[in-house]
N, C-alpha and C positions, 0 to 999 in steps of 0.2 A: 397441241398443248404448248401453253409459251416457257421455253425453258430457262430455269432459271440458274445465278452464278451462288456460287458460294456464298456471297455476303450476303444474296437474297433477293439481289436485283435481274427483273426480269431484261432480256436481251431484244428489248422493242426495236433500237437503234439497227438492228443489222447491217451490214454492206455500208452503210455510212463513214465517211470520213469527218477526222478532226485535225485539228492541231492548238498542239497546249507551248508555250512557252514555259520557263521552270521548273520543266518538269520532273527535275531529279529529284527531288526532294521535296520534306513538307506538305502542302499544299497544293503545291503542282503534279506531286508524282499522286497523291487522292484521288484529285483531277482527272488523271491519266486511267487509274485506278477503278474507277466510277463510270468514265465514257466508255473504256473498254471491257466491262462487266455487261453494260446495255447494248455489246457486239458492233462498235464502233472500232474501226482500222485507225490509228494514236498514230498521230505525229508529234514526237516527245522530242523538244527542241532546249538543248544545254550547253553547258559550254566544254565538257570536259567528255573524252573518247569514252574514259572510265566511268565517269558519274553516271554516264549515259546505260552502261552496262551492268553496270549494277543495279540499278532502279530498273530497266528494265526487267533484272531476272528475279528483283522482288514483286511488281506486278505481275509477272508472269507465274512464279509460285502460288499467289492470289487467285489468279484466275484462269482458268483453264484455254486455251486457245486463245490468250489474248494475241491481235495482230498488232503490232508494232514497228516502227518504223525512225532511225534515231538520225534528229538533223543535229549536230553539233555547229556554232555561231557563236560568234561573242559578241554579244545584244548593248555593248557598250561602243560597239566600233561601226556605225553607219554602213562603210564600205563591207562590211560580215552580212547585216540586213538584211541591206539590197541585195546581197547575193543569194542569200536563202531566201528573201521572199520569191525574187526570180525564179530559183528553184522550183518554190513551192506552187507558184503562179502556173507553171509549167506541167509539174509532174501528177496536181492533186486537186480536186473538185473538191475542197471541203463544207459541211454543212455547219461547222464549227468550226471556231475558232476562238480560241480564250489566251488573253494575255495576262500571265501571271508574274511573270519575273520581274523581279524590282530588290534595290541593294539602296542600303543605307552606308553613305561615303563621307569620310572628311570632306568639305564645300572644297578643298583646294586641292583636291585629287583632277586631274585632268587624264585623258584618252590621247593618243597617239594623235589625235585630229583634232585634239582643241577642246574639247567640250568636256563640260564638267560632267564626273563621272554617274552622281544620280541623274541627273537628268537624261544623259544618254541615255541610261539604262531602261529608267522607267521611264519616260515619257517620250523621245525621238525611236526608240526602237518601234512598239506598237503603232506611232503614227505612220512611220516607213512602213511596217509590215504590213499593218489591216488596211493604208491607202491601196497598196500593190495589190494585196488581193483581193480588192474589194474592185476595183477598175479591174482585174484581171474576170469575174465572176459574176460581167452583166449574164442577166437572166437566166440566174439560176439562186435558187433561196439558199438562204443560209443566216447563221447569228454569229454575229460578231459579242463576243465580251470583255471586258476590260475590268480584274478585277482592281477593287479599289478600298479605300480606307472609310473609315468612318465619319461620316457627313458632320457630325457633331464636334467635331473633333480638327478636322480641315477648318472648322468656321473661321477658327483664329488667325489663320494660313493661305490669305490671299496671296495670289499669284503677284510676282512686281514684272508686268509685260518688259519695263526696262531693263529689268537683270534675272534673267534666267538662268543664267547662271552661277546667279547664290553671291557673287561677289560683295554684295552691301552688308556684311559677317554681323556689323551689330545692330543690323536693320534686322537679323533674322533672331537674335538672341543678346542679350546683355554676356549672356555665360557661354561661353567658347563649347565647351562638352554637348550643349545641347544645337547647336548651329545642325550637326549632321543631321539630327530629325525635323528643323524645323524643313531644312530644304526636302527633305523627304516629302514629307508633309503637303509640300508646296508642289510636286510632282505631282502627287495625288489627286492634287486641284489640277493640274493640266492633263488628269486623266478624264475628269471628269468632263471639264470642260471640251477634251477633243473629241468626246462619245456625242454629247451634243450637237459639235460640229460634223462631223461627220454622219450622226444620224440624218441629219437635214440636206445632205448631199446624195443619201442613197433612200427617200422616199421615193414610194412604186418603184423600187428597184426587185424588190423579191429577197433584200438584205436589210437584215439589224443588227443595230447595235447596240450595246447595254452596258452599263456600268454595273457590278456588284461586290458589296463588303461581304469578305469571310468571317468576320467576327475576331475575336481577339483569338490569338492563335499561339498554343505552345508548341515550342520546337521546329520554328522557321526557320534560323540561321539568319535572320535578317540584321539582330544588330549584334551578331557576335564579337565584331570589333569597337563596341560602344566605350567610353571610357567618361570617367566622372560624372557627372549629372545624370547624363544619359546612359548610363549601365546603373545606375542608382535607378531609373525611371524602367528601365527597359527589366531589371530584376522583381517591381513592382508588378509590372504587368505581367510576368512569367509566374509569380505567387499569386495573381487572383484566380479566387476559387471558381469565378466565373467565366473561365477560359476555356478554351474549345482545343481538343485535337486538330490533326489537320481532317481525318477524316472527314467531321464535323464541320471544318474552315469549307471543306470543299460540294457540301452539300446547298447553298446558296450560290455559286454559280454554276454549276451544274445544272442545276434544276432552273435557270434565266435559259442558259444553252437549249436544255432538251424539253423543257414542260409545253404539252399541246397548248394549254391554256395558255401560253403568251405569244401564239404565234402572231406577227404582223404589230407586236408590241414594239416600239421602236421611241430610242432618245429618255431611256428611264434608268433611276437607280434606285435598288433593290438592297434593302438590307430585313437580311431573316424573311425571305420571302415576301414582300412587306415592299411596296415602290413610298419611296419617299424622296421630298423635295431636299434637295442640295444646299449649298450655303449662296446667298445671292450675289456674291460676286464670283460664283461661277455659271451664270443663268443668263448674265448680260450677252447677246449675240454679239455686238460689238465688239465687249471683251475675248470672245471665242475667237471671232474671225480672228482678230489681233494676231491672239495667238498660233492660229491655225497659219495664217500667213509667215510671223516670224519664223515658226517650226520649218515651214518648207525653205527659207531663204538657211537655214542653218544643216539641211541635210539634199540642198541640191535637189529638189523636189520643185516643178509650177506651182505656185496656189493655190 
């Protein structure tokens, strides 16, 4: 008999490993929540000793024998990355892997190392981590995902391959308040963009990668330091009726990560179960490489 967890969900995953980024909260700790329900061993990767322990022993109160296992990294500092993908390259054969973390920052917040702080976060961390182990993890399967925003919505929010790092302020906004989401925004399109790229480097590999939107999401913590326009926009989207727990955020990638039905699916994004086409300036190869290239010259990576 297959047994099942509290919330309902049968534990088909057993013995399986993952690893989630974000995973303290929101979205990520669901995530967490959801893989280790299906009897999947969680590699719950955050920044904080504490945040890590706490969300742990609220999945753990959820679910009974969940295995877990807490990397702490600060996913904004390249030199953190590399050392935990190393780690993880090392210590852990994952069949999953989902990158969830991502932070919405003043354009002019900078890292110890130079780089502008959303971008580090959201877009050079995952390409550091899922390159490493995805080169670490010839032949053996596995799904890579990358969650991501809403394709509708990025359309407006082409990447500028020249300034990655948001510097052109009223190339990304007339209004200052709103600058932090657009560069957001813009990450989001280098998320997608590097799931392409990199899907196309691990065909017949036995590894995919996926892009997938959570849907609008209450009680991220994503722009709780939003101010003017953008806490006017951001309190908008916390009141529509049409918003989703995280539980709910986390049932679209999840189910990219574990659903039979997509095995060997690679280089797609998924929103509400549902593969649909991107905005087409993130589809150009050209534009991918670009980027995929610039991204390694800024975190000491080959191309």
């Amino acid at each position: 008999m297959t047994e099942r967890t509290e919330g309902g969900e049968s534990r088909t995953n057993e013995g399986e490993q993952a690893i989630v980024t974000g995973g303290t909260r929101g979205i990520g700790e669901a995530i967490v929540r959801s893989l280790a329900a299906q009897g999947m061993s969680v590699v719950m990767v955050g920044r904080s000793d504490t945040a890590l322990r706490e969300a742990a022993d609220r999945v753990r109160s959820r679910v009974q024998g969940a295995e877990l296992r807490l990397e702490r990294a600060d996913l904004s500092l390249v030199g953190d990355v590399r050392a935990l993908a190393d780690r993880l390259a090392e210590t852990t054969s994952p069949s999953v892997v989902i990158n969830n973390a991502a932070v919405t920052a003043d354009i002019r917040a900078r890292t110890e190392e130079g780089n502008q702080l959303t971008l580090a976060t959201n877009h050079l961390a995952p390409y550091v981590l899922m390159r490493t182990l995805a080169e670490a993890a010839t032949g053996r399967p596995a799904r890579f995902v990358v969650v991501g925003a809403s394709p509708s919505v990025l359309r407006r929010f082409p990447v500028d391959l020249d300034d990655l790092h948001a510097q052109g302020a009223r190339v990304l906004s007339r209004f200052p308040s709103l600058r932090p989401f657009a560069a957001y925004a813009r990450t989001k399109n280098m998320n997608t963009m590097f799931v392409y790229s990199l899907a196309r480097r691990l065909v017949d590999t036995g590894i995919t990668v996926n892009g997938a939107h959570p849907g609008i999401i209450a009680r991220t913590g994503l722009s709780r330091d939003a101010r003017g326009l953008e806490k006017v926009l951001t309190t908008m989207v916390q009141l529509n009726p049409f918003r989703k727990m995280p539980e709910q955020g986390a049932d679209n990638p999840v189910w990219v990560a574990t659903d039979p039905g997509l095995d060997g699916v690679n280089g797609r994004f998924f929103v509400d179960r549902k593969d649909v086409v991107t905005p087409d300036h993130t589809l150009s190869p050209e534009r991918c490489e670009a980027l995929w290239e610039r991204s390694a010259e800024l975190v000491g990576m080959a191309p």
